[in-house]
TORKOL-4160 file (C-alpha; in steps of 0.2 Angstrom, whole numbers, padded with zeros to 4 digits, m for minus):
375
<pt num="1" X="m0787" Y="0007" Z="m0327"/>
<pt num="2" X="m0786" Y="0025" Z="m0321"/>
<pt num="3" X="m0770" Y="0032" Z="m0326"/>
<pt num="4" X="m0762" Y="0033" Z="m0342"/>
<pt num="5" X="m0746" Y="0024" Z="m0344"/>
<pt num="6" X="m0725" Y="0033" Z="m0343"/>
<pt num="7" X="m0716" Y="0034" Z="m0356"/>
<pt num="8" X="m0701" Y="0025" Z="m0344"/>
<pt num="9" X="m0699" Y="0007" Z="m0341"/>
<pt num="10" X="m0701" Y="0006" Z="m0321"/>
<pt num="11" X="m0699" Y="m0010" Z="m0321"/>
<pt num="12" X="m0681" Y="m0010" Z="m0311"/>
<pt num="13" X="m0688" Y="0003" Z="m0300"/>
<pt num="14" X="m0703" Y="m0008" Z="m0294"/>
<pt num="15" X="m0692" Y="m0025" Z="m0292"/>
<pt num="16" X="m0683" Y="m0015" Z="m0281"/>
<pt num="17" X="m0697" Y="m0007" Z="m0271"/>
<pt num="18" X="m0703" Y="m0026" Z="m0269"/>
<pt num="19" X="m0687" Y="m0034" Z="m0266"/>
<pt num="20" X="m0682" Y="m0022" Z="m0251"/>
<pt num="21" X="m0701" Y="m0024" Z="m0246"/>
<pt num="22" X="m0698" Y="m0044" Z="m0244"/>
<pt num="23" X="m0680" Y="m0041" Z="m0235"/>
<pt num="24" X="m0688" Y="m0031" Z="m0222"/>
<pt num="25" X="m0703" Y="m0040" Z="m0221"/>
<pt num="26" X="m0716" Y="m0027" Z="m0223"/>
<pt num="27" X="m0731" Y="m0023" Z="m0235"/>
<pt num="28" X="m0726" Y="m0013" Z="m0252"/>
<pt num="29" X="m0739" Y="m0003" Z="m0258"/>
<pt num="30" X="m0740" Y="0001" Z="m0278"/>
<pt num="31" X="m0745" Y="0022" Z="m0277"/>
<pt num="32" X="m0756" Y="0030" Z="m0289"/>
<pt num="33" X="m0748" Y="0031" Z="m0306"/>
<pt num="34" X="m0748" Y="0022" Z="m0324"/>
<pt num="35" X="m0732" Y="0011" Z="m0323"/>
<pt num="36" X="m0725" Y="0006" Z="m0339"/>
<pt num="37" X="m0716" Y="m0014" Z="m0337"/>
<pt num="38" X="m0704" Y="m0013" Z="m0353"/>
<pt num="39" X="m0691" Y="m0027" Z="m0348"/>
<pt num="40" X="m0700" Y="m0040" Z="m0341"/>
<pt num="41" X="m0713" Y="m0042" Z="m0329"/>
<pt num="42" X="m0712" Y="m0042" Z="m0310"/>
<pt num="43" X="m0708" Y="m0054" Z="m0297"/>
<pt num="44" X="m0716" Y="m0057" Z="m0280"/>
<pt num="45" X="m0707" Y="m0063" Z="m0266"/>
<pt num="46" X="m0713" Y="m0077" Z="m0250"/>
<pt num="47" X="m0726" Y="m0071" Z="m0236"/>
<pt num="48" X="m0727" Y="m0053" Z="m0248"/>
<pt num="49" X="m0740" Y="m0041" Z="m0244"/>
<pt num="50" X="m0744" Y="m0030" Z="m0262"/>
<pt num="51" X="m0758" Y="m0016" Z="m0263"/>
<pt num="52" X="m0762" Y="m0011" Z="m0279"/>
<pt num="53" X="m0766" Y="0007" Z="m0279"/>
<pt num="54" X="m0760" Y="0008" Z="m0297"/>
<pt num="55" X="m0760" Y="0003" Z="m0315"/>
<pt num="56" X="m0745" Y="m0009" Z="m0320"/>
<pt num="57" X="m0743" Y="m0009" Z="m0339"/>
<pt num="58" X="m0738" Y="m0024" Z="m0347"/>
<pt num="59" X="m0728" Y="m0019" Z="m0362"/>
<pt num="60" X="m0716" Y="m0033" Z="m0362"/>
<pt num="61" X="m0716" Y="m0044" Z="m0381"/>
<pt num="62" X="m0716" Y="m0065" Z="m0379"/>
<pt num="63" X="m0697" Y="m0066" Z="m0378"/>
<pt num="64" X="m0691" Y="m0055" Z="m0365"/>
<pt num="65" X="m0693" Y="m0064" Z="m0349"/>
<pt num="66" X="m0710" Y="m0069" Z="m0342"/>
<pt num="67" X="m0727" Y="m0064" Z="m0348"/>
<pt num="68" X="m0738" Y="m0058" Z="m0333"/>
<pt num="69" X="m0736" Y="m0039" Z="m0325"/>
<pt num="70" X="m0732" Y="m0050" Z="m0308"/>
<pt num="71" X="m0728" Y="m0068" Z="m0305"/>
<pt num="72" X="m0718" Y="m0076" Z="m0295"/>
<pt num="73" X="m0702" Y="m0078" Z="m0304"/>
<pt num="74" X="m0692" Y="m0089" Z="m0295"/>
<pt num="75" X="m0688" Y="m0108" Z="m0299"/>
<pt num="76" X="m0696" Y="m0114" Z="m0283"/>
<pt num="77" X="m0710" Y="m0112" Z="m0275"/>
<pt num="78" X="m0718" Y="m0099" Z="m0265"/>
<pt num="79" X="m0728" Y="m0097" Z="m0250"/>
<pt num="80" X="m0741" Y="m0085" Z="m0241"/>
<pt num="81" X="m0745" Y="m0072" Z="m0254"/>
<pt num="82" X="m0756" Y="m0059" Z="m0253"/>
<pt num="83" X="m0763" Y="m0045" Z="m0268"/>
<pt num="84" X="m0776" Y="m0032" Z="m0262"/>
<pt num="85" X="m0781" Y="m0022" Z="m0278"/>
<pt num="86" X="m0783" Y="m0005" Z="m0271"/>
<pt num="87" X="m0793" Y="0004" Z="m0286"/>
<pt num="88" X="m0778" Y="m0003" Z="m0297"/>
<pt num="89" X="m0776" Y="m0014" Z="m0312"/>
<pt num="90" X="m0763" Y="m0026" Z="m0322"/>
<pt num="91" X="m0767" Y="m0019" Z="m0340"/>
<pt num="92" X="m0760" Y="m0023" Z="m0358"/>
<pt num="93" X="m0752" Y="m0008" Z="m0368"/>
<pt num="94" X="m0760" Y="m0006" Z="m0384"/>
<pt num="95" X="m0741" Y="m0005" Z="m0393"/>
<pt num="96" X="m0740" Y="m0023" Z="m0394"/>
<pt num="97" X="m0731" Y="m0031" Z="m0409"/>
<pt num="98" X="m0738" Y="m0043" Z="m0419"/>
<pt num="99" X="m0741" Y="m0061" Z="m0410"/>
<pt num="100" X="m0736" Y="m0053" Z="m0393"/>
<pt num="101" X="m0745" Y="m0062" Z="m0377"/>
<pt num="102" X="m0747" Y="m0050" Z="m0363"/>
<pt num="103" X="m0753" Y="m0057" Z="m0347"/>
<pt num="104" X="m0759" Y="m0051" Z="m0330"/>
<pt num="105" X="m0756" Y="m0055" Z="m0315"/>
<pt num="106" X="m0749" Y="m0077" Z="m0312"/>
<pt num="107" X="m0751" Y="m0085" Z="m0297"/>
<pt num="108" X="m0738" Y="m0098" Z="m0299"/>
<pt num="109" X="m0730" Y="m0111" Z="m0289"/>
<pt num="110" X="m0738" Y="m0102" Z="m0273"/>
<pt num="111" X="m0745" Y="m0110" Z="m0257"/>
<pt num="112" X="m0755" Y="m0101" Z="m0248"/>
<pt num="113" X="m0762" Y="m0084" Z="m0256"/>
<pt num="114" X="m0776" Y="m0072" Z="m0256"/>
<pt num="115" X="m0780" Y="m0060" Z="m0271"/>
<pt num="116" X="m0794" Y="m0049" Z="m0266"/>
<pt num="117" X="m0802" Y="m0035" Z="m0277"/>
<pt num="118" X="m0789" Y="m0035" Z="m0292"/>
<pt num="119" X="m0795" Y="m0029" Z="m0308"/>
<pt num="120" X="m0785" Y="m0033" Z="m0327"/>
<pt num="121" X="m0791" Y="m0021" Z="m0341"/>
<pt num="122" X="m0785" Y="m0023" Z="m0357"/>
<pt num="123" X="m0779" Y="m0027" Z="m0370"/>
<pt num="124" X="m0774" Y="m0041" Z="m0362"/>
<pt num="125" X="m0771" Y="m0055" Z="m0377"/>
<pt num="126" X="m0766" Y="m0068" Z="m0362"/>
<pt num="127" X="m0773" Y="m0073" Z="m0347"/>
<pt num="128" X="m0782" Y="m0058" Z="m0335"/>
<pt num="129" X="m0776" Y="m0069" Z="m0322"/>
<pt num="130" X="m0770" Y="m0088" Z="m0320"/>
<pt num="131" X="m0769" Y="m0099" Z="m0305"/>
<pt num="132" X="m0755" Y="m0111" Z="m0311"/>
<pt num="133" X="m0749" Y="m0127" Z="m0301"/>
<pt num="134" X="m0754" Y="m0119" Z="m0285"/>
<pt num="135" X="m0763" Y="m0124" Z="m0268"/>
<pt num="136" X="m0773" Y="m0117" Z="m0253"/>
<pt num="137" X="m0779" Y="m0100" Z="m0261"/>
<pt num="138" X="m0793" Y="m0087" Z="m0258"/>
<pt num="139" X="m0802" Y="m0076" Z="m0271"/>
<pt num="140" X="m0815" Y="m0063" Z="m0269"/>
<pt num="141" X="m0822" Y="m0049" Z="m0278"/>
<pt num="142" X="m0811" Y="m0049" Z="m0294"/>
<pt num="143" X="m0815" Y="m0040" Z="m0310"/>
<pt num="144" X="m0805" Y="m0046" Z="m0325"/>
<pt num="145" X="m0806" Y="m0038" Z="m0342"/>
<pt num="146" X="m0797" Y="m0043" Z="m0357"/>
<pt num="147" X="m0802" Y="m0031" Z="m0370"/>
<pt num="148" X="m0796" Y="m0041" Z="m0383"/>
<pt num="149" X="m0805" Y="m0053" Z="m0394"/>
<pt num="150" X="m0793" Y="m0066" Z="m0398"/>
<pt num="151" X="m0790" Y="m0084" Z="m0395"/>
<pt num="152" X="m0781" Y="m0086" Z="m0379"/>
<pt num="153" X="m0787" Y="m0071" Z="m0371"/>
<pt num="154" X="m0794" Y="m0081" Z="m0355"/>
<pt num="155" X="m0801" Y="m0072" Z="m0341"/>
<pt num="156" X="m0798" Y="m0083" Z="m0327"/>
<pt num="157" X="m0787" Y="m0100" Z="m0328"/>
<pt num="158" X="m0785" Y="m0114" Z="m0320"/>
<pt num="159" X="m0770" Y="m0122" Z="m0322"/>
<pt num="160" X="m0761" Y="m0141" Z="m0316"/>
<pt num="161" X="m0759" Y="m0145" Z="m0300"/>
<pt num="162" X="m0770" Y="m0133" Z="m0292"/>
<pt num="163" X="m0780" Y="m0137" Z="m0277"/>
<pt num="164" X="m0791" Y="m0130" Z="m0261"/>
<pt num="165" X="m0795" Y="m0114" Z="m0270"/>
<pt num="166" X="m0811" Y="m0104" Z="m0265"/>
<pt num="167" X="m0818" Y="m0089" Z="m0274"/>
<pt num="168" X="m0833" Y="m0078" Z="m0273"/>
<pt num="169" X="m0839" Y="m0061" Z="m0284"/>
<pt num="170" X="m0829" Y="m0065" Z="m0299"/>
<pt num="171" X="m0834" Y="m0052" Z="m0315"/>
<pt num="172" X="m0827" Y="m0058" Z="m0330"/>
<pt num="173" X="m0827" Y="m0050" Z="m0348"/>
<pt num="174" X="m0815" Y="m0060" Z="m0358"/>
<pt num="175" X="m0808" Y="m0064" Z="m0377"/>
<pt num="176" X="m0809" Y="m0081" Z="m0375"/>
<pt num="177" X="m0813" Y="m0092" Z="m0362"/>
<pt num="178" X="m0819" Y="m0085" Z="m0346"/>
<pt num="179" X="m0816" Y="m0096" Z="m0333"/>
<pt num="180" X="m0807" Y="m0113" Z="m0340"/>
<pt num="181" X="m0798" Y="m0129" Z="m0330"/>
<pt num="182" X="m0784" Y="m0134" Z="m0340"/>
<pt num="183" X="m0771" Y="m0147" Z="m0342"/>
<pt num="184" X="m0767" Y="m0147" Z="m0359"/>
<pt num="185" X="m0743" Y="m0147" Z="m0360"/>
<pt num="186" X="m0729" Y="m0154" Z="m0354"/>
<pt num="187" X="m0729" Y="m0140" Z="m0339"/>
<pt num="188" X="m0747" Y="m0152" Z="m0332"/>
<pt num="189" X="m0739" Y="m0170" Z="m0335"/>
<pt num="190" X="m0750" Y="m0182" Z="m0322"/>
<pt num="191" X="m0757" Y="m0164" Z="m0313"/>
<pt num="192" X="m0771" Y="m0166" Z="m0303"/>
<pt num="193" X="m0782" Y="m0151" Z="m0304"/>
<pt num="194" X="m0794" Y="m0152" Z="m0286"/>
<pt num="195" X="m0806" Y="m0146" Z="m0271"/>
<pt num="196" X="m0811" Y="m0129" Z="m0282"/>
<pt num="197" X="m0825" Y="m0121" Z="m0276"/>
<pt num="198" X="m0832" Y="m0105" Z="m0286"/>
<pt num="199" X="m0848" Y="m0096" Z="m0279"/>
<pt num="200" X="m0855" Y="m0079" Z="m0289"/>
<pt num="201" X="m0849" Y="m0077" Z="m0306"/>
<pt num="202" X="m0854" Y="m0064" Z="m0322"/>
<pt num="203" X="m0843" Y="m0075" Z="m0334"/>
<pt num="204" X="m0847" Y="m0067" Z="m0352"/>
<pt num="205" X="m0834" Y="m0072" Z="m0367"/>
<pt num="206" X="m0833" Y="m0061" Z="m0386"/>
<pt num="207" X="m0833" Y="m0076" Z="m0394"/>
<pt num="208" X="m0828" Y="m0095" Z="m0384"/>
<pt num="209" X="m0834" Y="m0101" Z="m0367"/>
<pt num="210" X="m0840" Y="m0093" Z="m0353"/>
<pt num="211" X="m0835" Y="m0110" Z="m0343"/>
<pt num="212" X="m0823" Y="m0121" Z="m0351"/>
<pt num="213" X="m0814" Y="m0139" Z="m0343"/>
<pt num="214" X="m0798" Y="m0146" Z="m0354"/>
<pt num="215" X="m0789" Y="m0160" Z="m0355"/>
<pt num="216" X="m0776" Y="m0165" Z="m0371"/>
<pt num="217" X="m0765" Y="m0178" Z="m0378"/>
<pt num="218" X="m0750" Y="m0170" Z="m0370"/>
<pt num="219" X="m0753" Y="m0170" Z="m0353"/>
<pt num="220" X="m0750" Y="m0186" Z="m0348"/>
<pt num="221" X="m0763" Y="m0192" Z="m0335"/>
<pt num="222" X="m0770" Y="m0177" Z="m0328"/>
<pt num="223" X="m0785" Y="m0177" Z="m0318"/>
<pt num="224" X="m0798" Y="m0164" Z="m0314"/>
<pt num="225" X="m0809" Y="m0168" Z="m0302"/>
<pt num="226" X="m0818" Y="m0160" Z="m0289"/>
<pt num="227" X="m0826" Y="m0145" Z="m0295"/>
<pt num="228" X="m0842" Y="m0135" Z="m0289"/>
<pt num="229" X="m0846" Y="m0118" Z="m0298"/>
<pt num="230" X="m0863" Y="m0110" Z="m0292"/>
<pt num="231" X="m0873" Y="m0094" Z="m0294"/>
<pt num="232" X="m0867" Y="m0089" Z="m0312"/>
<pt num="233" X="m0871" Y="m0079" Z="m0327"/>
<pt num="234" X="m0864" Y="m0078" Z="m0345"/>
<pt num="235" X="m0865" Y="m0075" Z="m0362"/>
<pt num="236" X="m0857" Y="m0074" Z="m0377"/>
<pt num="237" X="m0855" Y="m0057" Z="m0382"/>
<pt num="238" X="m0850" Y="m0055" Z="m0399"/>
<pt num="239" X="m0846" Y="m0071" Z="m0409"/>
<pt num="240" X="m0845" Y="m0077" Z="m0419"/>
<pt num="241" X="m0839" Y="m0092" Z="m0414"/>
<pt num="242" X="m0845" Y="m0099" Z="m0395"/>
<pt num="243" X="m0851" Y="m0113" Z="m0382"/>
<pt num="244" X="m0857" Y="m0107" Z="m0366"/>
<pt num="245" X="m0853" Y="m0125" Z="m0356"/>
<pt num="246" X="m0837" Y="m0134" Z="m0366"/>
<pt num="247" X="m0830" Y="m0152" Z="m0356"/>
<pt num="248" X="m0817" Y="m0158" Z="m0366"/>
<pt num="249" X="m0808" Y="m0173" Z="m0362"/>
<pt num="250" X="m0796" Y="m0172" Z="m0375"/>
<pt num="251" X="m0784" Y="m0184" Z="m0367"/>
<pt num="252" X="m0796" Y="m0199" Z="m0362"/>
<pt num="253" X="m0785" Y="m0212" Z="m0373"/>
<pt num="254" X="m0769" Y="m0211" Z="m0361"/>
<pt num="255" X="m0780" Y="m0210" Z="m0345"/>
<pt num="256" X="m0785" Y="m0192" Z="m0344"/>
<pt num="257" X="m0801" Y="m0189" Z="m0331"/>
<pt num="258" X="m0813" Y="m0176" Z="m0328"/>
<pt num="259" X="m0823" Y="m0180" Z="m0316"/>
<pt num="260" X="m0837" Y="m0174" Z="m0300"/>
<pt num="261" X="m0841" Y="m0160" Z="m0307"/>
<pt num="262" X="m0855" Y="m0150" Z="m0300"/>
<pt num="263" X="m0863" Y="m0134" Z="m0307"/>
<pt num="264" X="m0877" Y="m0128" Z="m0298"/>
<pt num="265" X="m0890" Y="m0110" Z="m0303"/>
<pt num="266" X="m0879" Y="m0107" Z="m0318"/>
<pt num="267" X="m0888" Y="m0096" Z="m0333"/>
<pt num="268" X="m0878" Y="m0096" Z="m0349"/>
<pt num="269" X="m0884" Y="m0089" Z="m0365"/>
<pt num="270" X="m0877" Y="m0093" Z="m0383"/>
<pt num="271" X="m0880" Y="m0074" Z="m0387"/>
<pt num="272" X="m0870" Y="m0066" Z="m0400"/>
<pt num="273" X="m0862" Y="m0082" Z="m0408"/>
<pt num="274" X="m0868" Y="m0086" Z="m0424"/>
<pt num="275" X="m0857" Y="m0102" Z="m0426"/>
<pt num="276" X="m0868" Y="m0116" Z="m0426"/>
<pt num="277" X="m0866" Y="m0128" Z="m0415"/>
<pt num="278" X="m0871" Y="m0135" Z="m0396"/>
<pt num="279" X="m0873" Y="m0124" Z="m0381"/>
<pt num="280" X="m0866" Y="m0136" Z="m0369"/>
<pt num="281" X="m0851" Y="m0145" Z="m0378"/>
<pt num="282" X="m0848" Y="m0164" Z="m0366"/>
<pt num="283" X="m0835" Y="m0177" Z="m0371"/>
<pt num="284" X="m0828" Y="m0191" Z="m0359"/>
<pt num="285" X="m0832" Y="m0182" Z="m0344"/>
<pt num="286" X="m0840" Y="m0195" Z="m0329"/>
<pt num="287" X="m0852" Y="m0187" Z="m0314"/>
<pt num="288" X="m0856" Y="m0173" Z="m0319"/>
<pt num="289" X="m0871" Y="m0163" Z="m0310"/>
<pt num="290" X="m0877" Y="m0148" Z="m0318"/>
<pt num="291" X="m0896" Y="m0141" Z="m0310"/>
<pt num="292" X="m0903" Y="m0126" Z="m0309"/>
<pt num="293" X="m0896" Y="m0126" Z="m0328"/>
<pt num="294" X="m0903" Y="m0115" Z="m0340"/>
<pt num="295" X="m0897" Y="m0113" Z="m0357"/>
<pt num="296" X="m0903" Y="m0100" Z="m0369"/>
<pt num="297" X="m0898" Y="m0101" Z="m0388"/>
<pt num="298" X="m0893" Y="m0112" Z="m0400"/>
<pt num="299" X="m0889" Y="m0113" Z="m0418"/>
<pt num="300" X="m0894" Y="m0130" Z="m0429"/>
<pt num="301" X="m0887" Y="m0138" Z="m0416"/>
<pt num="302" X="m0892" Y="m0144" Z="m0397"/>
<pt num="303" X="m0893" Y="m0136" Z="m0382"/>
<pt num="304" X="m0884" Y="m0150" Z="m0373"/>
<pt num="305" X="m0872" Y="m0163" Z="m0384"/>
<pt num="306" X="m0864" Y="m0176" Z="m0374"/>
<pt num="307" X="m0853" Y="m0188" Z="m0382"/>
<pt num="308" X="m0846" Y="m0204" Z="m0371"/>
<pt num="309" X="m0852" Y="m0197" Z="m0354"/>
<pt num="310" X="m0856" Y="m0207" Z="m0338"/>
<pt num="311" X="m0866" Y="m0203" Z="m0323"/>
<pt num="312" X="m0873" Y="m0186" Z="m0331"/>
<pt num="313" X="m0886" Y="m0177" Z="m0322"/>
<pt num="314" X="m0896" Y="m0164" Z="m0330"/>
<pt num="315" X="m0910" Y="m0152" Z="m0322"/>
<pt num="316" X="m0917" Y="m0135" Z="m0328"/>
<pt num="317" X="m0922" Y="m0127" Z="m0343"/>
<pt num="318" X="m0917" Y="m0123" Z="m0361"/>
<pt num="319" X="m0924" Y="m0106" Z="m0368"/>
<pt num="320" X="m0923" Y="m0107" Z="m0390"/>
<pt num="321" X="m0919" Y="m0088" Z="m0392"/>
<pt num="322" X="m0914" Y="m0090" Z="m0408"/>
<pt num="323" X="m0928" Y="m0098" Z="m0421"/>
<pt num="324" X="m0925" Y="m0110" Z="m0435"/>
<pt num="325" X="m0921" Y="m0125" Z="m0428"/>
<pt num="326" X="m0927" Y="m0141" Z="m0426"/>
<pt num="327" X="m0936" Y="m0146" Z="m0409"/>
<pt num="328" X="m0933" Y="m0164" Z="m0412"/>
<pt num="329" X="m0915" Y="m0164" Z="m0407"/>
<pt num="330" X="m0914" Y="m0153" Z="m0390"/>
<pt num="331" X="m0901" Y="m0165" Z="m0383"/>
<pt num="332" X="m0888" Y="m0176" Z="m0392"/>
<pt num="333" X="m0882" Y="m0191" Z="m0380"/>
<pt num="334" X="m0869" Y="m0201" Z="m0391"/>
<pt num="335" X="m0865" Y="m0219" Z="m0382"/>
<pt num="336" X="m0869" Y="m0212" Z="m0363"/>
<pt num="337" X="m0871" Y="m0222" Z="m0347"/>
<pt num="338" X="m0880" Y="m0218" Z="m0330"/>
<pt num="339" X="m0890" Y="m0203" Z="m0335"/>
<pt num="340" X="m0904" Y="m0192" Z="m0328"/>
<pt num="341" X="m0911" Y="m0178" Z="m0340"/>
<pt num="342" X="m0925" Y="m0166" Z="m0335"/>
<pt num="343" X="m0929" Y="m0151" Z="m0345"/>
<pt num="344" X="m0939" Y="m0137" Z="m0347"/>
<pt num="345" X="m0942" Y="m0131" Z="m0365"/>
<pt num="346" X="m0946" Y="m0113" Z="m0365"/>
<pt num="347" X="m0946" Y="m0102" Z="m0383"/>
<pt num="348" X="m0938" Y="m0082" Z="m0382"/>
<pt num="349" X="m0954" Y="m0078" Z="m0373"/>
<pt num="350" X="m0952" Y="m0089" Z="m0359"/>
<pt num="351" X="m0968" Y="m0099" Z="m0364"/>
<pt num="352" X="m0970" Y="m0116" Z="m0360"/>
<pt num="353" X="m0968" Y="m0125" Z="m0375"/>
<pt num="354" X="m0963" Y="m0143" Z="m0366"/>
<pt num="355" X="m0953" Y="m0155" Z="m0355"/>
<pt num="356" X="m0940" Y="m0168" Z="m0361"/>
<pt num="357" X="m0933" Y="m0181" Z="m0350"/>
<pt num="358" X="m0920" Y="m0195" Z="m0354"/>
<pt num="359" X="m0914" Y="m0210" Z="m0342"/>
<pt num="360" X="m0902" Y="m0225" Z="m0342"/>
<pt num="361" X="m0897" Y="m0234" Z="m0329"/>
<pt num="362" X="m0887" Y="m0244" Z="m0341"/>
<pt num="363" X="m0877" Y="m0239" Z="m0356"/>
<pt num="364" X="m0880" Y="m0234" Z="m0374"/>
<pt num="365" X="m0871" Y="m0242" Z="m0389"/>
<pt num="366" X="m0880" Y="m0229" Z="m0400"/>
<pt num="367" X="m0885" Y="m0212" Z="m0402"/>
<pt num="368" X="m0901" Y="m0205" Z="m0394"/>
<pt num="369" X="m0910" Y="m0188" Z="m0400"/>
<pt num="370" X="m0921" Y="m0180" Z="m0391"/>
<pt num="371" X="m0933" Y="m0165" Z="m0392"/>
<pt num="372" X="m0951" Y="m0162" Z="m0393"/>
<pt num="373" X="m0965" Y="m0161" Z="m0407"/>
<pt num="374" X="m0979" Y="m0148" Z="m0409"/>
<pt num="375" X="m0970" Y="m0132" Z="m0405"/>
């Protein structure tokens, strides 16, 4: 964010700007200036070319129109859409009313797109940015801030039917969760959610996930599958509520899936959240790889909790930055099958205090708890 934002809506005048843009079939470039979206957000058209050298203000409530700054706002679907931020940013107007949800920028129903060095700054109370039933995409050097600390405020989402989507220098400082895979309403019934790969992300949350992977009991059944994130930091930054690594496979009982799953040099710290609880949350997830792992943090709770898992793999090392709990219960595995944990125990020092490891070619009936004594 750079300039301030007008007092007059501009949001006719820009539609304009990109609908004669799309007629002609040229680039449209957003000049310097803080412009204000009062009526509704913006559309983007087929094979559009869009550099952002300015700020486009969301300042639209929940009930006029749709939520983002720019979207594609058509009925169909769209193809061959590119964003180059150009210094800049899809931001939230701080005169939001109560209960308003101000997104940034929607990639939706697009096939074929490349968003390149766009920033959101906030407050953003929705999504920075969501990818949302959308294919065959590119996305490099982002920087999304929410500046808001409430529920809902993701920085990157995933949403539906998206797949073949590669990213790289992603920065994100969210609300809530950071980067998150979704299918979780009516608008992801049977979605499949594929072939995403994510390489060099700062992922730091206030106060939920820094990575996050959703399914619920209202999605039909959705699958996500396919995953590989690599080379990331995060932490929770202020709490108090938060869990670094949350799979949530809310919507196992109707034949929900989230599955192949690799996260590889990923370092996530529990921080600032003071609410007890695991620092990787795992429930009826299957093949999951996570090496390279290390957690730091937990609160009278595990650093890895997995409930009905199968064909888990876990290498790397926890770090216990925060003191008082029990070293007996490092890991939680609650009826798991096909597992290989190996683990490091460091203390806040990075001392050596340990190793744990945990195997099972077969399947548990009960709960195991591991840790280590003499610490």
């Amino acid at each position: 964010m750079t300039y301030p934002m007008g007092s007059t809506d501009q949001t006719a005048t820009l539609q304009a700007l990109l609908d004669a843009a799309a007629a002609a079939k040229t680039s449209v470039t957003i000049k310097p200036g803080g412009y204000r979206l009062l009526s509704t957000g913006l559309g983007y058209s087929s094979n559009a070319r869009i550099y952002l050298q300015g700020d486009l203000y969301n300042d639209h409530g929940p009930l006029v129109g749709t939520l983002y700054c720019l979207t594609n706002r058509t009925t169909g679907r769209l193809s061959n859409v590119t964003i180059q931020g150009q210094g800049g940013a899809f931001v939230g107007s701080t005169s939001a009313p109560d209960a308003a949800t101000r997104k940034g920028l929607g990639i939706v129903a697009t096939d074929g797109f490349t968003v390149d060095a766009v920033e959101t700054d906030g407050p953003l109370t929705g999504f920075g940015m969501e990818v949302k039933n959308s294919t065959r995409g590119v996305l490099q050097g982002l920087k999304l801030f929410s500046g808001a600390n409430v529920a809902g405020a993701d920085g990157l989402h995933f949403f539906g039917a998206c797949s073949q989507v590669t990213g790289s220098s992603i920065s994100v400082s969210s609300g809530d969760d950071a980067l998150s895979f979704t299918s979780e309403n009516s608008e992801s019934t049977n979605a499949l959610m594929q072939r995403i790969s994510l390489a060099g992300l700062t992922l730091n949350s206030d106060a939920f996930s820094c990575i996050k992977f959703y399914t619920s009991t209202t999605t039909g059944v959705a699958r996500i599958t396919n995953i590989q994130l690599s080379n990331i930091t995060g932490t929770i930054t202020q709490g108090p509520t938060g869990c670094p690594l949350m799979m949530e496979n809310v919507g196992v009982a109707q034949g929900c899936s989230i599955d192949d799953i690799t996260i590889t040099n990923a370092d996530l710290n529990f921080g600032a959240a003071t609410q007890a609880g695991p620092t990787a949350y795992l429930t009826d997830v299957s093949n999951v790889t996570l090496t390279g792992l290390t957690l730091r943090g937990r609160l009278q709770g595990q650093f890895l909790r997995a409930i009905r898992c199968a064909g888990l793999t876990v290498k790397g090392e926890v770090w216990d930055t925060i003191p008082g709990s029990s070293m007996t219960d490092l890991v939680q595995l609650e009826e798991c099958s096909n597992y290989n944990i190996s683990l490091v125990v460091r203390s806040a020092t990075g001392a050596r205090l340990g190793s744990l490891t945990a195997s099972n070619t077969g399947a548990d009936t009960t709960i195991r708890y591991i840790g280590i004594t003499g610490a």
